[in-house]
KOLFIVO-438996 format. One record per residue: x, y, z of N, C-alpha, C, CB in turn; residue in three letters. Coordinates in steps of 0.05 Angstrom, whole numbers, padded with zeros to 5 digits, always signed. Each point is the difference from the previous one (the first is absolute). Glycine has a CB too. Layout:
BEGIN
XYZXYZXYZXYZALA...
//
This chain:
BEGIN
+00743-01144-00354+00000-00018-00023-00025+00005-00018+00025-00034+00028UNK-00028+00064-00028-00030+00001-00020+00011-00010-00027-00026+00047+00023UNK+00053-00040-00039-00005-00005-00022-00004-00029-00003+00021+00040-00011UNK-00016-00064+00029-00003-00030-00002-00026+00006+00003+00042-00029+00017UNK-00065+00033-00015-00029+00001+00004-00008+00004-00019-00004+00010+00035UNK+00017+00016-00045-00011+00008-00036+00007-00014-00005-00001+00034-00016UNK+00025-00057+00014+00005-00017-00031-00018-00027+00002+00056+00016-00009UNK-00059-00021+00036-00029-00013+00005-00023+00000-00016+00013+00008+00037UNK-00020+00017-00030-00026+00015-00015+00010-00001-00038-00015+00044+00055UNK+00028-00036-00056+00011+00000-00028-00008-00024-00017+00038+00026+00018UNK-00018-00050-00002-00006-00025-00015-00032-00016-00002+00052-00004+00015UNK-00079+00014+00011-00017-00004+00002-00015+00008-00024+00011-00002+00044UNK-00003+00025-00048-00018+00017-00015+00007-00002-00033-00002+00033+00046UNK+00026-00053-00053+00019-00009-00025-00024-00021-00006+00061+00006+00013UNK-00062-00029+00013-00017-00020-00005-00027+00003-00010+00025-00015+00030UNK-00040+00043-00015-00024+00009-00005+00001+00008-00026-00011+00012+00045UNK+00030+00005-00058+00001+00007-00034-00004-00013-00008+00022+00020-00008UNK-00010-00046+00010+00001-00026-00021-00022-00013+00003+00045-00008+00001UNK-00056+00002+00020-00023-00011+00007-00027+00007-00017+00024+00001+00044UNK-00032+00032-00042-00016+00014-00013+00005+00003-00032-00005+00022+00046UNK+00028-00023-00048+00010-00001-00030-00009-00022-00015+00039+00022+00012UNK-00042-00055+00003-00018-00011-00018-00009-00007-00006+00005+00004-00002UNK-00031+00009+00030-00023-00005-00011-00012+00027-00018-00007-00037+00040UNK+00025+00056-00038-00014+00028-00019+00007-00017-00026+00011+00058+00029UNK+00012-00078-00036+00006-00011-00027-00029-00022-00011+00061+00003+00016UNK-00072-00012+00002-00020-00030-00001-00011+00010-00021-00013-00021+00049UNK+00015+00000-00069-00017+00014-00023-00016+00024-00007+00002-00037+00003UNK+00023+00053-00010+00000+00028-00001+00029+00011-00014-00034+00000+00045UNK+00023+00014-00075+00024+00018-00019+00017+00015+00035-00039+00021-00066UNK+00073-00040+00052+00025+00019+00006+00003+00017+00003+00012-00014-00011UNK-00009+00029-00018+00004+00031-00002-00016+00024+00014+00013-00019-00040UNK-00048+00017+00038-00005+00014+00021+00002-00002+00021-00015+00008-00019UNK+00020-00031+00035-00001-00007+00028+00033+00017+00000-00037-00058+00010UNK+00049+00050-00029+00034+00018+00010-00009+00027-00005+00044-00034-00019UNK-00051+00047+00006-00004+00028+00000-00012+00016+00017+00002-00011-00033UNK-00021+00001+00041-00006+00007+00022-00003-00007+00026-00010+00011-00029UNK+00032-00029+00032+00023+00001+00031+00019+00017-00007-00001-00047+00017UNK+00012+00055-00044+00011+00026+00000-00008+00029+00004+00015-00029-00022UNK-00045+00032+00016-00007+00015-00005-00022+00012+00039+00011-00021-00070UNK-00009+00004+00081-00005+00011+00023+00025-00006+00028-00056-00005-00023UNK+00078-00008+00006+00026+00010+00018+00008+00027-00006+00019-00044+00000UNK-00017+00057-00031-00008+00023+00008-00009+00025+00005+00012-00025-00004UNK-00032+00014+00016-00009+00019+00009-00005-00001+00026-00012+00006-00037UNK+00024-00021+00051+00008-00006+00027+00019+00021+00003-00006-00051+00002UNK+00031+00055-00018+00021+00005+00008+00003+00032-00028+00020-00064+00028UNK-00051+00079-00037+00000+00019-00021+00002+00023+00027-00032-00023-00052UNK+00007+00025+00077-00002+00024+00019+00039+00000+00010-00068-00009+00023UNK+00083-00005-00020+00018-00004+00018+00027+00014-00028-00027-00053+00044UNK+00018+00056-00062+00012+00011-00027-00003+00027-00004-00008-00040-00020UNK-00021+00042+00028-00013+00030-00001+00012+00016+00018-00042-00015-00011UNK+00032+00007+00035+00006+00019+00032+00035+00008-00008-00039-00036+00048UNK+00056+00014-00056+00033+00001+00007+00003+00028-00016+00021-00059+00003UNK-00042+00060-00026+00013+00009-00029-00012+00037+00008-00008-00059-00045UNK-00011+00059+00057-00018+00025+00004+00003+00008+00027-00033-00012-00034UNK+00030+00000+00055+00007+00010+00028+00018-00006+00013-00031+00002+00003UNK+00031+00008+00022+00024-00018+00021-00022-00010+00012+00047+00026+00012UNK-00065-00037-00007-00012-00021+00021+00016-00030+00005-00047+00023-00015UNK+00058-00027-00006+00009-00031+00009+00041+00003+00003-00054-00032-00036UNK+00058+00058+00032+00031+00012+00013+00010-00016+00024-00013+00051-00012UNK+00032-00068+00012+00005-00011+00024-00010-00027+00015+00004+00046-00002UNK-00022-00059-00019-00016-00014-00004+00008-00031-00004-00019+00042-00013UNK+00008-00063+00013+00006-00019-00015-00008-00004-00032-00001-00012+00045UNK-00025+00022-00047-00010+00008-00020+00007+00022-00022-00025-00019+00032UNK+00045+00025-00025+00010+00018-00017+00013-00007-00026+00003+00020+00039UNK-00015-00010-00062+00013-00009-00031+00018+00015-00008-00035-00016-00016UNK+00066+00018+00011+00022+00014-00008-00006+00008-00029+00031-00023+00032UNK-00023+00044-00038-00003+00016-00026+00017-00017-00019-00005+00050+00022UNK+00008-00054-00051+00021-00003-00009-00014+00008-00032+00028-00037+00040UNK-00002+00036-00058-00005+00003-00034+00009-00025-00008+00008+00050-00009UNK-00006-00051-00020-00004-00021-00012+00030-00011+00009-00041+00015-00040UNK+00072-00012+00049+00013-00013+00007-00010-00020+00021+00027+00033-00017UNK-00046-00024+00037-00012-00024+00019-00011-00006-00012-00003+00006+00035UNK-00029-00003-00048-00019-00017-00011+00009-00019-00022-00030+00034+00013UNK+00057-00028-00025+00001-00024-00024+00013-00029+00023+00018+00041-00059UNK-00012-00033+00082+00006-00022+00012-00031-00026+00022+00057+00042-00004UNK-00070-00017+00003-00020-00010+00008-00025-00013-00027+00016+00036+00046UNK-00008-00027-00074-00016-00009-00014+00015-00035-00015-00022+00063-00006UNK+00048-00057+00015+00011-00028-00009-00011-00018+00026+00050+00018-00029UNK-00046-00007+00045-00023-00020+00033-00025-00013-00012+00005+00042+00043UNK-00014-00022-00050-00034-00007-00004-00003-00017-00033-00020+00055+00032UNK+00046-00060-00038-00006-00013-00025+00006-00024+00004+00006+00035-00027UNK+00020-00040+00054+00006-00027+00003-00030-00016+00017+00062+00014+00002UNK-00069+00005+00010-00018-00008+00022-00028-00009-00014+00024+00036+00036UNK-00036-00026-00056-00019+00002-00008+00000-00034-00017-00001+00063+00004UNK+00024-00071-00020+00007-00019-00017+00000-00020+00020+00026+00024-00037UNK-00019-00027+00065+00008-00019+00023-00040-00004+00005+00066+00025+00028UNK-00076-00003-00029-00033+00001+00002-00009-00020-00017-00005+00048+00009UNK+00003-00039-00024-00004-00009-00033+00004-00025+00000+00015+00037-00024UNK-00004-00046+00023+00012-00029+00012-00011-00017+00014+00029+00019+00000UNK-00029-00014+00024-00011-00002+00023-00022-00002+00000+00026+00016+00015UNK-00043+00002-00020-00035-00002+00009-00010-00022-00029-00012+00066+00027UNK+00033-00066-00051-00019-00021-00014+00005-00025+00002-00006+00026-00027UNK+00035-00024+00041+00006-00040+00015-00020-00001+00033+00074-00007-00018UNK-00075+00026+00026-00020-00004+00028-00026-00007-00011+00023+00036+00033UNK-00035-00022-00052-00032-00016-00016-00005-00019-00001-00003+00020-00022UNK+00023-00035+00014-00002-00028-00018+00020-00023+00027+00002+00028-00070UNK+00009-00022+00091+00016-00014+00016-00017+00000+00028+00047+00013-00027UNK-00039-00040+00046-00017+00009+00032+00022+00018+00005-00028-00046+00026UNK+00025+00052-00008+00012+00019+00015+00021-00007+00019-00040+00020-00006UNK+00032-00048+00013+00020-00013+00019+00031-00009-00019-00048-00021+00035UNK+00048+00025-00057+00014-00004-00022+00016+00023-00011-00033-00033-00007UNK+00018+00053+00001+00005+00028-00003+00022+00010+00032-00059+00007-00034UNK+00047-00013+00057+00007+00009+00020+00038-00003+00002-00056-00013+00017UNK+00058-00011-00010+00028-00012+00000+00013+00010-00021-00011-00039+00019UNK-00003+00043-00046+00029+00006-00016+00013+00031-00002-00018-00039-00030UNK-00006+00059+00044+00002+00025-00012+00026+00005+00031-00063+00017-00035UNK+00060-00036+00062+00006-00005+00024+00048+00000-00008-00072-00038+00019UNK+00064+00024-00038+00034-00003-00013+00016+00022-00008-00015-00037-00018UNK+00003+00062+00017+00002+00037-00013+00030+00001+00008-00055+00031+00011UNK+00052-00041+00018+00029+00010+00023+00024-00017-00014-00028+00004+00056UNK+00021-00023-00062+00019-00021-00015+00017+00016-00027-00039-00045+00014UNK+00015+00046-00030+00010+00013-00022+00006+00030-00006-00021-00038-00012UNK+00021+00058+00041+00011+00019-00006+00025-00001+00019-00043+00023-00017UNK+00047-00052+00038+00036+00002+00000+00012-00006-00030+00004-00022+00055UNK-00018+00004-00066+00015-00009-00025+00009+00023-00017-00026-00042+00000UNK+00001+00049+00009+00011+00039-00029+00020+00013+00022-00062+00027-00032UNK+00056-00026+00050+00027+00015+00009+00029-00021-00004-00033+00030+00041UNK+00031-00048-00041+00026-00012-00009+00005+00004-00032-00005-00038+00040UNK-00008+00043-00055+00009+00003-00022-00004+00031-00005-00009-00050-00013UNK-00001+00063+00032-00001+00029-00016+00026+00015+00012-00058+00005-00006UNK+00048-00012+00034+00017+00021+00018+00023-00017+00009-00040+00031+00019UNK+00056-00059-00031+00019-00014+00006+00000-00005+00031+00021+00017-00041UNK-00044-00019+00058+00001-00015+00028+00000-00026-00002-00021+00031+00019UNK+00039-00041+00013+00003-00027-00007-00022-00010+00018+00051-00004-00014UNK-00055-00023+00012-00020-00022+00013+00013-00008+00023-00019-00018-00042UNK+00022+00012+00070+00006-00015+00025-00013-00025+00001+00005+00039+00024UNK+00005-00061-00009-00016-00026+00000-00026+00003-00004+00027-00016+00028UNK-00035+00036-00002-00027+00003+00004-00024+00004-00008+00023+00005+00016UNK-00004+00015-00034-00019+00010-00032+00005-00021-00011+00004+00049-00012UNK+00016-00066-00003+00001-00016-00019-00031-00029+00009+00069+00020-00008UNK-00062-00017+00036-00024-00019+00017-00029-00003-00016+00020+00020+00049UNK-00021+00021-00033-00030-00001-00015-00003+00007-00021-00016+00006+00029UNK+00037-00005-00052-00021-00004-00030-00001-00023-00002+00010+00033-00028UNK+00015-00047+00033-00010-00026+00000-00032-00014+00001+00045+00006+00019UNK-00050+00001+00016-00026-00014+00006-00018+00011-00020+00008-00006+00048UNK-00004+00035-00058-00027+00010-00019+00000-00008-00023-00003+00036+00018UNK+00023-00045-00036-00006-00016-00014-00002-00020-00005+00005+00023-00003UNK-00002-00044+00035-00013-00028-00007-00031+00005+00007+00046-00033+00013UNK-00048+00053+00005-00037+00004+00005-00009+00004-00023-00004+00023+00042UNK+00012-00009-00061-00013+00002-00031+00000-00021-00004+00011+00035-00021UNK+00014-00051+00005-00003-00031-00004-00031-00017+00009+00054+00004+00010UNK-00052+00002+00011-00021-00025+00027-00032+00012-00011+00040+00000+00063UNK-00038+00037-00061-00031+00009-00008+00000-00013-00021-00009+00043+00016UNK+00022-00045-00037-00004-00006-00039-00015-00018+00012+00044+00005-00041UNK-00031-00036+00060-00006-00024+00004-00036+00008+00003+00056-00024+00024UNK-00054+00037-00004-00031+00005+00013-00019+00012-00021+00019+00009+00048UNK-00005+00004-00062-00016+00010-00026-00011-00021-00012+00027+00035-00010UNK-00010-00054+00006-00010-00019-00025-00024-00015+00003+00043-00005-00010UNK-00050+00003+00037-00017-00014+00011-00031+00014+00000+00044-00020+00027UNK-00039+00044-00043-00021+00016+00000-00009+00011-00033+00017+00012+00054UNK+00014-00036-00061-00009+00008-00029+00021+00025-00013-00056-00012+00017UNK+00066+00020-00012+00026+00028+00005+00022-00015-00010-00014+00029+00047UNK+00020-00023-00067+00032-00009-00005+00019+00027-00005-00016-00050-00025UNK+00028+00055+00046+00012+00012+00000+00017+00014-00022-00012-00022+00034UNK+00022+00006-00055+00017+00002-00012-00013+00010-00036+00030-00036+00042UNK-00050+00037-00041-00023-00002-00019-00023+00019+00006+00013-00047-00005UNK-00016+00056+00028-00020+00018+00004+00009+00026+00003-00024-00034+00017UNK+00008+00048-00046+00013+00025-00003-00004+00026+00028-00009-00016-00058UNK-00023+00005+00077-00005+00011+00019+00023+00007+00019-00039-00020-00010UNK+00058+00000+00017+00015-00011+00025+00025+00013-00022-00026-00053+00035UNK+00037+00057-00044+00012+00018-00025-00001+00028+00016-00019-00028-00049UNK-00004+00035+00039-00012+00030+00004+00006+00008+00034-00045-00008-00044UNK+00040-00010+00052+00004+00003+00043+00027+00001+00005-00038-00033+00019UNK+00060+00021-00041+00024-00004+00008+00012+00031-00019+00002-00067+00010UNK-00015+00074-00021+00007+00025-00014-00009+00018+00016-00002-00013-00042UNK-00006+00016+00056-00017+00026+00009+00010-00007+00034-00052+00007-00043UNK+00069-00034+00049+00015+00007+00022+00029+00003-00003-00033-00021+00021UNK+00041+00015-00052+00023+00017-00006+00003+00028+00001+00002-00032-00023UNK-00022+00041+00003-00006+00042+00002+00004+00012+00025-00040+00000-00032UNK+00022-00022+00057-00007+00008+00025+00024+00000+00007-00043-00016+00010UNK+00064+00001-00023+00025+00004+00025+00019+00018-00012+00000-00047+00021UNK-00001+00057-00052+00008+00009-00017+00005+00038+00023-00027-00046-00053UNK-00004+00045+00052-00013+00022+00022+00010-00002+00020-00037+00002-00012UNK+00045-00011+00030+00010+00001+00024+00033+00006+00005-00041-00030+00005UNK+00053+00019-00038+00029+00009-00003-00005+00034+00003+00022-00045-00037UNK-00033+00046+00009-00007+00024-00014-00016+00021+00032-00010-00032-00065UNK+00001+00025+00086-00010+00015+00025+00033+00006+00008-00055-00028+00017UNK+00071+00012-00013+00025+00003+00018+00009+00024-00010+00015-00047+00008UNK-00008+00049-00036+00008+00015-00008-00016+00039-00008+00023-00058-00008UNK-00048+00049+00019-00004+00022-00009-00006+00007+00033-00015-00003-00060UNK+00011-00012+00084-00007+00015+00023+00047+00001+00015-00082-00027+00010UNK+00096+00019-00023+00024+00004+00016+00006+00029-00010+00019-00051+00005UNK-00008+00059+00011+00018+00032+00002+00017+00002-00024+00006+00003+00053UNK+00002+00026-00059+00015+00002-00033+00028-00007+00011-00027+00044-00031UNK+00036-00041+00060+00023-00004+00008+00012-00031+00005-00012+00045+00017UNK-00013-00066-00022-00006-00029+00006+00003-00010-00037-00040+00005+00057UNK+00044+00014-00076-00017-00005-00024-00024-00001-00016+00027-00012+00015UNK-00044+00016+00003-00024+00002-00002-00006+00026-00008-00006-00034+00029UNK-00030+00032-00028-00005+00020-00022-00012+00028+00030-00020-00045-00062UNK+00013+00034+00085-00009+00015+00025-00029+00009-00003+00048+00017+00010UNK-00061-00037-00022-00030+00017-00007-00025+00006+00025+00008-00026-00050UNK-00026+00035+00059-00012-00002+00013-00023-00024-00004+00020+00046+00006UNK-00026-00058+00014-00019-00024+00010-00031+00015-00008+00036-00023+00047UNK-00043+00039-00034-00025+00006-00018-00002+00008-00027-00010+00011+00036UNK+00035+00008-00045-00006+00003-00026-00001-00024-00019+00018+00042+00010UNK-00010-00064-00008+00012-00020-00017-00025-00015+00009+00058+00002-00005UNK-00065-00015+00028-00036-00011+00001-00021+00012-00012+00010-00012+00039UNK-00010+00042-00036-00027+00014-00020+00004-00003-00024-00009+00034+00025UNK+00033-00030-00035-00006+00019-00030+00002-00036-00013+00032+00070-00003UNK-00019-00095+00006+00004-00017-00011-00027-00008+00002+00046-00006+00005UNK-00066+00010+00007-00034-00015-00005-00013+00019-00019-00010-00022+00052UNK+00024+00040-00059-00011+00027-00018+00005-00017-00028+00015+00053+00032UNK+00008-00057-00026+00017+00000-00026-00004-00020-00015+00031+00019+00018UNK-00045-00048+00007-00011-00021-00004-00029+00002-00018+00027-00013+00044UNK-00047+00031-00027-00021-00001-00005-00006+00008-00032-00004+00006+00051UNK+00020+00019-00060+00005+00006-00028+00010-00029-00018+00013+00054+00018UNK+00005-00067-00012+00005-00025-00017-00026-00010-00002+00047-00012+00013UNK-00054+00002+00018-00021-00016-00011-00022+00013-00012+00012-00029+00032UNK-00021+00050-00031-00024+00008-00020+00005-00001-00026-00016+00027+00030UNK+00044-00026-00037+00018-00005-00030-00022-00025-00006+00065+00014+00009UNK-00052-00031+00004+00002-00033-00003-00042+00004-00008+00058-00030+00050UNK-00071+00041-00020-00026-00009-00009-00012+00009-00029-00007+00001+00048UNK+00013+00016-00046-00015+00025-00036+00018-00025-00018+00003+00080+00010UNK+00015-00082-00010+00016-00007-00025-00006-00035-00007+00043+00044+00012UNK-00039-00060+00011-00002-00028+00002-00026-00012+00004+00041+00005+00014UNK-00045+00003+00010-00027-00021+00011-00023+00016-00017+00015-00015+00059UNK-00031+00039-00052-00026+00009-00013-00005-00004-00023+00002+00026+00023UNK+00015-00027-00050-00004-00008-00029-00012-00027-00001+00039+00026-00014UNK-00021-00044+00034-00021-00026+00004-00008-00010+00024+00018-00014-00036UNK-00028+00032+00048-00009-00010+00029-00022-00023-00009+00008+00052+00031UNK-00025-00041-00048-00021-00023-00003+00004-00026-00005-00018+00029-00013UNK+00042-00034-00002+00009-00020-00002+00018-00030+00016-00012+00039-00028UNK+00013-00019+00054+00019+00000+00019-00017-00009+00031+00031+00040-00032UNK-00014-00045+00049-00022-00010+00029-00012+00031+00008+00036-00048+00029UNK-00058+00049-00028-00013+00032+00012+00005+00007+00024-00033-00003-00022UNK+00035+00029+00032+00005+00012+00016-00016+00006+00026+00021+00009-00039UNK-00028-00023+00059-00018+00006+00023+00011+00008+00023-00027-00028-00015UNK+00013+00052+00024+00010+00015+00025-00005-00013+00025-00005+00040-00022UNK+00032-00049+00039-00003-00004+00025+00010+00020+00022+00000-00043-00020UNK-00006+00040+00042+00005+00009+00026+00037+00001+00001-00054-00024+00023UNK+00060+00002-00027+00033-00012+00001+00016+00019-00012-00011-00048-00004UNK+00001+00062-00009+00016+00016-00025+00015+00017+00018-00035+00001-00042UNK+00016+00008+00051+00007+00032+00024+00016-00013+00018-00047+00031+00005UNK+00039-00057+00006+00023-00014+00020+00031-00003-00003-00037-00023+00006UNK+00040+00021-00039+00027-00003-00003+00015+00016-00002-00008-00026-00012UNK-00011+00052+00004+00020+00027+00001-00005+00015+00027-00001+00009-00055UNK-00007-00020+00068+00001+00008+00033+00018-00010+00019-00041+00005-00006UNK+00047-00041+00004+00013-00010+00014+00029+00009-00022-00039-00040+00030UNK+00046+00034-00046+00027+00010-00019+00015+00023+00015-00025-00010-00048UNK+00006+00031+00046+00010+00018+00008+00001+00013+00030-00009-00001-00045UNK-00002-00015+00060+00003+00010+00026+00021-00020+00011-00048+00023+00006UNK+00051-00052-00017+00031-00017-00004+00018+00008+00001-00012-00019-00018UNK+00016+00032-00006+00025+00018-00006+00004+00023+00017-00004-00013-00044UNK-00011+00036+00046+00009+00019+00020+00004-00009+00020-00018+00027-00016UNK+00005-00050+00031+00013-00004+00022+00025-00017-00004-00043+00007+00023UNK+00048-00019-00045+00022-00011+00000+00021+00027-00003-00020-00050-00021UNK+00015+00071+00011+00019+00021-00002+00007+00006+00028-00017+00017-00042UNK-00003-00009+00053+00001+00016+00022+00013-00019+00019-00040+00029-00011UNK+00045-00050+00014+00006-00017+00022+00034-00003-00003-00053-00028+00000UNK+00063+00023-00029+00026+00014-00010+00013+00031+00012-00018-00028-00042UNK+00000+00039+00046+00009+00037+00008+00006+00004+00034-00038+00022-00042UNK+00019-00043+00056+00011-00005+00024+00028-00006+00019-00038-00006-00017UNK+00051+00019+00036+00026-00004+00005-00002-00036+00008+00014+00058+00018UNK+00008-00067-00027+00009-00018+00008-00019-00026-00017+00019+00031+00047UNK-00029-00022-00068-00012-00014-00023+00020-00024-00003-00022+00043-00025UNK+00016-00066+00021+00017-00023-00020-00009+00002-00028+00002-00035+00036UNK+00013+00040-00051-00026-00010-00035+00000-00028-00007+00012+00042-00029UNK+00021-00059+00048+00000-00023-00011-00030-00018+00017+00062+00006-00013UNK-00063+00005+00036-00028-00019+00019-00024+00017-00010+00025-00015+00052UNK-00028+00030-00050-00023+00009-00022-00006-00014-00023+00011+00039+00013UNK+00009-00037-00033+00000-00005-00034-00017-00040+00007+00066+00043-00030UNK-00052-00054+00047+00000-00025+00004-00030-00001+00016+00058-00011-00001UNK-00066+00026+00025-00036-00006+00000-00014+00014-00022-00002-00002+00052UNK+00009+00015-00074-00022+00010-00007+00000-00038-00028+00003+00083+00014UNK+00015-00090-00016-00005-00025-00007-00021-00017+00014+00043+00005-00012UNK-00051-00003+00034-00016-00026+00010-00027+00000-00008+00028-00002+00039UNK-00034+00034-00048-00029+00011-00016-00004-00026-00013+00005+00055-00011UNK+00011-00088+00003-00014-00007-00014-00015-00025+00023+00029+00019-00050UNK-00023-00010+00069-00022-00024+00022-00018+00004+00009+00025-00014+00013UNK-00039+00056-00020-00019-00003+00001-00014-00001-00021+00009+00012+00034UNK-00003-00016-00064-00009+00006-00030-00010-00039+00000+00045+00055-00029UNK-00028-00076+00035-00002-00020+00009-00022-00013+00014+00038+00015-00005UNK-00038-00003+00029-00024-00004+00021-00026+00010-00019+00029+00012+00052UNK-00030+00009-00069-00018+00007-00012-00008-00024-00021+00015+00050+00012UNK-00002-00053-00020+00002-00021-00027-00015-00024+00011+00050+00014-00023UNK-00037-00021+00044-00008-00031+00016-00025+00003+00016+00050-00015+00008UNK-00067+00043+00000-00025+00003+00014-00026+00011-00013+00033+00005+00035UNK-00017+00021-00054-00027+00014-00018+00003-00011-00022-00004+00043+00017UNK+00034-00060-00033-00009-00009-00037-00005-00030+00006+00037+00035-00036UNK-00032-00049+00063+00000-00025-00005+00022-00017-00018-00044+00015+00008UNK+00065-00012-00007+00021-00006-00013+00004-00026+00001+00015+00040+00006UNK-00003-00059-00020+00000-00027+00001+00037+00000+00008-00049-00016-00041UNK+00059-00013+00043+00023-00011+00005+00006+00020+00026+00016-00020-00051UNK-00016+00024+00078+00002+00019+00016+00024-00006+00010-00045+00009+00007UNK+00048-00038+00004+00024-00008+00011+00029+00002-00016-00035-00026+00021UNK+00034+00015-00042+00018+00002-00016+00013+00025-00002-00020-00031-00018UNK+00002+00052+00019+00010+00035-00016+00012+00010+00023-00041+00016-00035UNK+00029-00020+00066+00012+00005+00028+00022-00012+00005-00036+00005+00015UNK+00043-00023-00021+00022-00014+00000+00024+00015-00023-00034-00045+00017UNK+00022+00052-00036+00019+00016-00024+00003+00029+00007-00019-00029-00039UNK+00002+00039+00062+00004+00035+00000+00013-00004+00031-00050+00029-00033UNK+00050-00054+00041+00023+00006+00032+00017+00001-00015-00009-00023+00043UNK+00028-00002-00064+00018+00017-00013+00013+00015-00004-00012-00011-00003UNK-00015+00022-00008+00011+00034-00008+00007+00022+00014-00022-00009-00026UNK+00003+00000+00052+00004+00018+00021+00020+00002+00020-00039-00004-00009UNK+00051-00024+00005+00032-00010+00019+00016+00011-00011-00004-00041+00013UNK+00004+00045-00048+00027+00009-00022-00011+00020+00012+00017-00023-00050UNK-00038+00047+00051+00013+00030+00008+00009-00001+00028-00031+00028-00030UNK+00025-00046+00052+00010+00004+00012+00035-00004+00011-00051+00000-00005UNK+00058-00018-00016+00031+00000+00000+00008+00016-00026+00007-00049+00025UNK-00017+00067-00032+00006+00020-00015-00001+00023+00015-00014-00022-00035UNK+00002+00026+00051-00001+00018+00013+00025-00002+00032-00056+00003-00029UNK+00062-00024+00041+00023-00010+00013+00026+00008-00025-00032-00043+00034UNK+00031+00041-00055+00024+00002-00014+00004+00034-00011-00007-00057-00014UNK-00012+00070+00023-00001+00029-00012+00006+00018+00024-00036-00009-00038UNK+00038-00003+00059-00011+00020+00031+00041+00007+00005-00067-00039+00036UNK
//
């Protein structure tokens, strides 16, 4: 049961992203803090680009990056455009939101990418599923409640907007993964797992230096300034050693993706615990009470998928 250990480790290490993500945000410019979590993912994953492309050392490998031309890469550059916008999103509603708030909603992803599969790919819903969207969107409901109490109106705060956008993209991405990691004989596009993790933080990192030269530097001065923390490096360390092991734990015989896909959800109880021990988060009870919820809907979402 190694790959149930990786997805363990996976969702631990989801919580730790998020965690580090924000406090690298604590009053501190977006855009470079995103650019360069792009910009040293990769180069995490530039030697593992190199070696595939110039030697055989990583032949046979896990580490091995598959060759391709621009028929693969335009599929991996539409990746890195949904992914990047889901970023984008994301790290500027995590700035301005606790985290115990942020946590639960990004926690709903699983919800709204059955929904896209019912409308994209015409699957139907079972009780079970019908169960847990249910519960996930009365736990939204209940957080708004807990929001308000902190001042958060849900319905009005363009922040909590931006979190619910960027856990749309996120699930947008996870359709858009099905399809590009299933076989051409499944419909899919059959791409390789490393090639599509490297080159999409490449592809990333170039947007965002777009975004910095063109957007933020003209008026950085004008803007919250930019100070280097420690955290920075944390998020593109835990991100990406998340994900590969979330890959790798998929490649194992006798893998589930549906019990996998569903712990790497729980990443938000340790992003949570973080919120409630290192930010000091207010309303504690209330939000625990709104992310069991959430956490019961995947788990009869996940009874309805098995």
């Amino acid at each position: 049961m190694a790959w149930l250990l990786l997805a363990f480790m996976s969702a631990a290490l989801l919580g730790c992203y998020d965690s580090f993500k924000k406090q690298a945000l604590k009053e501190n410019a977006v855009i470079p803090v995103l650019f360069l979590n792009t910009l040293f993912s990769s180069l995490i994953f530039l030697p593992f680009i190199i070696l595939s492309a110039s030697t055989d050392v990583l032949d046979d490998s896990m580490f091995k990056v598959a060759a391709g031309g621009w028929e693969v890469h335009r599929y991996v550059l539409l990746k890195a455009l949904i992914v990047l916008s889901s970023w984008v999103l994301g790290y500027f509603g995590m700035k301005h939101l606790p985290l115990t708030i942020v946590g639960p909603i990004n926690a709903t992803r699983p919800v709204m990418v059955l929904v896209g599969a019912l409308l994209v790919f015409g699957e139907r819903l079972n009780l079970w599923q019908w169960v847990g969207v249910m519960l996930a969107i009365l736990s939204f409901l209940l957080l708004s409640r807990s929001g308000k109490k902190e001042g958060i109106d849900f319905r009005h705060n363009h922040w909590i907007w931006m979190i619910v956008g960027a856990a749309i993209f996120g699930a947008i991405s996870g359709l858009y993964d099905k399809f590009l990691m299933a076989p051409v004989s499944s419909g899919g596009v059959g791409l390789d797992r490393m090639l599509v993790q490297s080159w999409y933080n490449i592809y990333q990192c170039g947007m965002m230096l777009a975004m910095l030269l063109l957007l933020w530097w003209p008026k950085h001065k004008e803007t919250t300034p930019f100070h280097w923390h420690w955290s920075i490096i944390g998020v593109s360390l835990f991100l990406s050693t998340a994900d590969f092991v979330y890959f790798y734990s998929l490649s194992l015989p006798d893998a589930m993706i549906s019990i996998v896909s569903m712990i790497r959800r729980g990443s938000v109880i340790v992003s949570f615990l973080f919120g409630a021990v290192f930010f000091h988060e207010k309303n504690l009870k209330a939000k625990a009470f709104d992310l069991a919820l959430v956490l019961l809907g995947m788990i009869f979402l996940y009874i309805g998928s098995k």
